[in-house]
C-alpha positions in Angstrom: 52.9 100.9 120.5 55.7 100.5 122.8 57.1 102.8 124.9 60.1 100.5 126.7 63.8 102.3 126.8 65.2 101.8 123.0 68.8 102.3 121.9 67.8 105.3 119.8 70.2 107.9 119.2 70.4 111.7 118.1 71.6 110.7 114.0 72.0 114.7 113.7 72.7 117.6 116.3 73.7 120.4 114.9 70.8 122.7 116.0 69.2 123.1 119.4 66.3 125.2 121.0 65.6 126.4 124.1 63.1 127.3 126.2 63.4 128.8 130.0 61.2 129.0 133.1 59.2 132.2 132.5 60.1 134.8 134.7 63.6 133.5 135.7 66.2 136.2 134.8 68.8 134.6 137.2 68.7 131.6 134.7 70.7 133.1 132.3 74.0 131.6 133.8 72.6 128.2 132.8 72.3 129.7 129.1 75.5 130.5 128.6 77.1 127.2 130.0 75.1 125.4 128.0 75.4 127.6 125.3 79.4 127.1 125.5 79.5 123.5 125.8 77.1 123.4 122.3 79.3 125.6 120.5 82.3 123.3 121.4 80.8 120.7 119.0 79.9 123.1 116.3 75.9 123.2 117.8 74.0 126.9 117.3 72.1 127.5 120.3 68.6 128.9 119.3 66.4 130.5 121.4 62.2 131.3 121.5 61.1 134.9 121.8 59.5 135.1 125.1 63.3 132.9 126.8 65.8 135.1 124.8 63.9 138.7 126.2 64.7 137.2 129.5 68.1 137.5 128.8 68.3 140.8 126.5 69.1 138.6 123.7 67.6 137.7 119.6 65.5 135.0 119.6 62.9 133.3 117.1 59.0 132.3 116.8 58.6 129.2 118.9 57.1 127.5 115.8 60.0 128.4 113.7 62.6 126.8 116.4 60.6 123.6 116.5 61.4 123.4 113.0 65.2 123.7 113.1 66.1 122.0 116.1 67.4 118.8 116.2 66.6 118.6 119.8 65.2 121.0 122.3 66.3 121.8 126.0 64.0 123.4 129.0 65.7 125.3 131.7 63.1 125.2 134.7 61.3 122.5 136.6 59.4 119.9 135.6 56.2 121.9 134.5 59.2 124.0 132.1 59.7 120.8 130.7 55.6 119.9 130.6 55.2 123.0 129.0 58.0 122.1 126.0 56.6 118.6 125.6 53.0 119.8 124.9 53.8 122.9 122.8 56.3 120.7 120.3 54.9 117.8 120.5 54.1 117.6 116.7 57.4 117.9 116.0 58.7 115.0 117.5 61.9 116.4 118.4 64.0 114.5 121.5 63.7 116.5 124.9 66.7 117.5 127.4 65.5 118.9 130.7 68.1 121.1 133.0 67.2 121.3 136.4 67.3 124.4 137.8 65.1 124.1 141.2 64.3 121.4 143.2 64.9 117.9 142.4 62.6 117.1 139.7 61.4 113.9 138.7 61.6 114.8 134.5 65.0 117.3 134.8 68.1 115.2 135.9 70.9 117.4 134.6 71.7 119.8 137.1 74.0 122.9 136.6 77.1 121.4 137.5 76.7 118.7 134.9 75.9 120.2 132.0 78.6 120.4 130.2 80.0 116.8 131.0 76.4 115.5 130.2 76.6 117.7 126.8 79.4 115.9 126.3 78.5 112.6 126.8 75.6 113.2 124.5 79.0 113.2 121.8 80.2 110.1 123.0 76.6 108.3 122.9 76.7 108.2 126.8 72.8 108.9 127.1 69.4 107.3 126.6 66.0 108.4 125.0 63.1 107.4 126.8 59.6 107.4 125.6 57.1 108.6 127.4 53.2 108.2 126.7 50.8 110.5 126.2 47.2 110.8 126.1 44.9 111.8 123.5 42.0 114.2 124.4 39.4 114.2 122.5 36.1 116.7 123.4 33.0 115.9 120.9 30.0 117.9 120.2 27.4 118.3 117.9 29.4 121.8 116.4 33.0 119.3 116.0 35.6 117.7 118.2 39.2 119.6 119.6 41.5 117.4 120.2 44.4 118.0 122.7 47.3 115.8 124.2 48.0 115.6 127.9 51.3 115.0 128.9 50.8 114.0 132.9 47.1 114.0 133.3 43.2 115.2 132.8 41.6 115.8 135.5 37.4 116.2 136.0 36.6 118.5 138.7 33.7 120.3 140.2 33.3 123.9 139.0 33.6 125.3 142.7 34.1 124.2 146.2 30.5 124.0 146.9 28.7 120.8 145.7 29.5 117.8 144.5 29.8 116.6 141.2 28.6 113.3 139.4 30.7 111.9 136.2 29.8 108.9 134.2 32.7 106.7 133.1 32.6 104.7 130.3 35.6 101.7 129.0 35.9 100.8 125.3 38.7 97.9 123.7 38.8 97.7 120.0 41.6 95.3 120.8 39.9 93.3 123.3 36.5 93.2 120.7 34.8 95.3 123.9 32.2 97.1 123.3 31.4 100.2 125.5 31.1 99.5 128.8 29.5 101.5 131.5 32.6 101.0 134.2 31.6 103.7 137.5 29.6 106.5 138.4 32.3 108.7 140.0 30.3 111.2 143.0 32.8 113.5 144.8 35.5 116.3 144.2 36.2 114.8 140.4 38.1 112.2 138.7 41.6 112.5 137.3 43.2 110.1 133.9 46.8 110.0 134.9 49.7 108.6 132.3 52.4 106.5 134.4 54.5 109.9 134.4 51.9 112.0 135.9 51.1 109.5 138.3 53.6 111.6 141.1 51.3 114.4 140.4 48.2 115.1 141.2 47.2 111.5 141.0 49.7 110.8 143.6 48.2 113.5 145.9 44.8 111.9 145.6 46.0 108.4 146.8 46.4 107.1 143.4 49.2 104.8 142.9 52.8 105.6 141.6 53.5 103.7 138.3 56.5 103.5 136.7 57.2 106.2 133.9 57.6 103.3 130.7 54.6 101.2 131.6 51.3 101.6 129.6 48.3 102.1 131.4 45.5 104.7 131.9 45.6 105.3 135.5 42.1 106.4 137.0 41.7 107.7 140.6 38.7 109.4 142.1 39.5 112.8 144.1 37.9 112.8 147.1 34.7 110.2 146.6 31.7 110.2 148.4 31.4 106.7 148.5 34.6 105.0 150.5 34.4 101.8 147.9 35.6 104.1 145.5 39.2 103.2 144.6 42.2 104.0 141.5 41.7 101.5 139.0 44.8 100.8 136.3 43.4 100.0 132.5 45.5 98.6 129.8 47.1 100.1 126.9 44.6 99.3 124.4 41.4 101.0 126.2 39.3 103.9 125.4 37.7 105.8 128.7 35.1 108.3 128.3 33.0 110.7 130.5 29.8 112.0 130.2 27.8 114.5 133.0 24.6 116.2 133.3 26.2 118.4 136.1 28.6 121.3 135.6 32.3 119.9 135.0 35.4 121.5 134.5 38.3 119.6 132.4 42.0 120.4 133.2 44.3 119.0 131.0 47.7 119.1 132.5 47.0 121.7 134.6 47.2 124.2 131.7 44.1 124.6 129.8 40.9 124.5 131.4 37.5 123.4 129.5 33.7 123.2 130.8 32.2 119.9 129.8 28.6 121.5 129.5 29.8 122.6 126.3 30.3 119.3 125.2 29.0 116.3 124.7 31.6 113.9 126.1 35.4 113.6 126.7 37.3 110.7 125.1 40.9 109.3 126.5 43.1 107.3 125.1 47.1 106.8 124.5 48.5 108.7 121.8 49.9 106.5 118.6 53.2 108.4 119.9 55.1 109.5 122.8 57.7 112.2 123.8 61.2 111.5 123.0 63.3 112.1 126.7 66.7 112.6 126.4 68.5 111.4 129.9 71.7 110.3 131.8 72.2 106.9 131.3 72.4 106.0 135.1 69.5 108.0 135.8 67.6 105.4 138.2 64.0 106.2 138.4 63.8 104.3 142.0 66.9 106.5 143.2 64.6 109.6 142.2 61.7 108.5 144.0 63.6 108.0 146.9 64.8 111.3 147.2 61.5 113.4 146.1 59.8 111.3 148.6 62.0 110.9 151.2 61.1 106.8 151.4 63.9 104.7 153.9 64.4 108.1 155.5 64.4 108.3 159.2 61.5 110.6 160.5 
């Protein structure tokens, strides 16, 4: 699989979705720019359920706007736009994210550009990046639920008391490697970070920033008892799993939370397909960076 910038473009648009930041009535000004610069090229403007009562308008089943939507649109932040991905990801339908908070690193359009970006969406002025995810597996003896993370799965202690200790173990079908006992992680946790996570949590735990359209498993201990512990990058083509004896929690994007106890093991891999990301065409990832982290600034 590769996941490099293509030339791909939207073959069809005449049917969007969207969903909004919950909670975020005030939003509804973005909803009907957008709305307007859609129906200027002859493109109906649905919207879920739980968005449209925001704004005291019809909408439809989530499911059921997956389905008709050549693309689909998040008004929010980043975690709007995290929450999209993961929900219609089965669907395989490209992704626009409006910005309507701080600058994010997934939601370049901002107010004041949506309706020249919706127009240069016309003119083929835009790019559709695609972004890895991982593929969760949990097995037990009872049957396996698999789940995709879009930024990262983290393996944390159950509560601030303790420690916890999490076996880690590397597989390569690719590489003819069988599996491999790589690290007994004892500390706070471990996290599995894609290259678009890795300004998330991983980042916060001294893991290292990767560039969104690489493939690699990033893995970074969370606060290690032992100060040899350090991030290790994996290739494309590897399997990691964990196994414990101690009480674990799984979160999986921050979003749905799991006990490994109930489990055998945890399984992570890249996903035979990414998310489609619409952007701007000049959209610079190193610009972004710059300005979410403030680097060359004078302190």
């Amino acid at each position: 699989m590769h996941i490099l910038k293509s030339q791909e473009k939207i073959e069809h648009l005449k049917t969007a979705g969207l969903m909004v930041r919950p909670e975020s009535p005030q939003l509804k000004k973005y909803y009907e720019i957008l709305k307007q610069a859609l129906q200027k090229h002859g493109v109906t403007l649905l919207v879920e359920e739980k968005s449209a009562a925001l704004f005291n308008i019809e909408g439809i089943p989530i499911e059921e706007m997956f389905e008709k939507s050549d693309i689909l649109i998040s008004i929010g932040g980043d975690g709007t736009l995290l929450s999209l991905s993961r929900k219609s990801y089965p669907y395989n339908k490209p992704i626009l994210g409006i910005n309507a908070g701080n600058l994010g690193f997934l939601t370049d359009v901002k107010l004041d550009e949506i309706e020249e970006f919706i127009e240069k969406i016309f003119q083929g002025k835009y790019r559709i990046d695609h972004r890895m995810v991982l593929d969760v597996v949990l097995h037990s003896q009872v049957g396996d639920k698999s789940l995709i993370a879009f930024n990262d799965v983290v393996l944390s202690r159950p509560s601030i008391e303790g420690m916890v200790n999490v076996d880690a173990y590397v597989t390569s079908h690719e590489a003819h490697m069988a599996k491999k006992h790589l690290n007994r992680y004892y500390g706070d946790g471990v996290i599995v970070s894609t290259p678009t996570g890795s300004t998330a949590y991983n980042l916060s735990a001294g893991g290292p920033i990767v560039y969104p359209l690489t493939e690699a498993l990033i893995v970074t201990p969370i606060c290690p008892h032992s100060l040899t512990e350090r991030p290790i990058v994996l290739p494309a083509d590897f399997e990691i799993s964990f196994e414990s004896e101690d009480e674990t929690i799984i979160v999986v994007d921050g979003q749905d939370i799991y006990n490994l106890k109930f489990f055998d093991a945890i399984c992570i891999k890249i996903a035979s397909k990414g998310v489609r990301m619409i952007h701007r065409m000049e959209r610079n990832y190193f610009d972004v960076l710059k300005q979410k982290l403030h680097w060359g600034s004078k302190h």
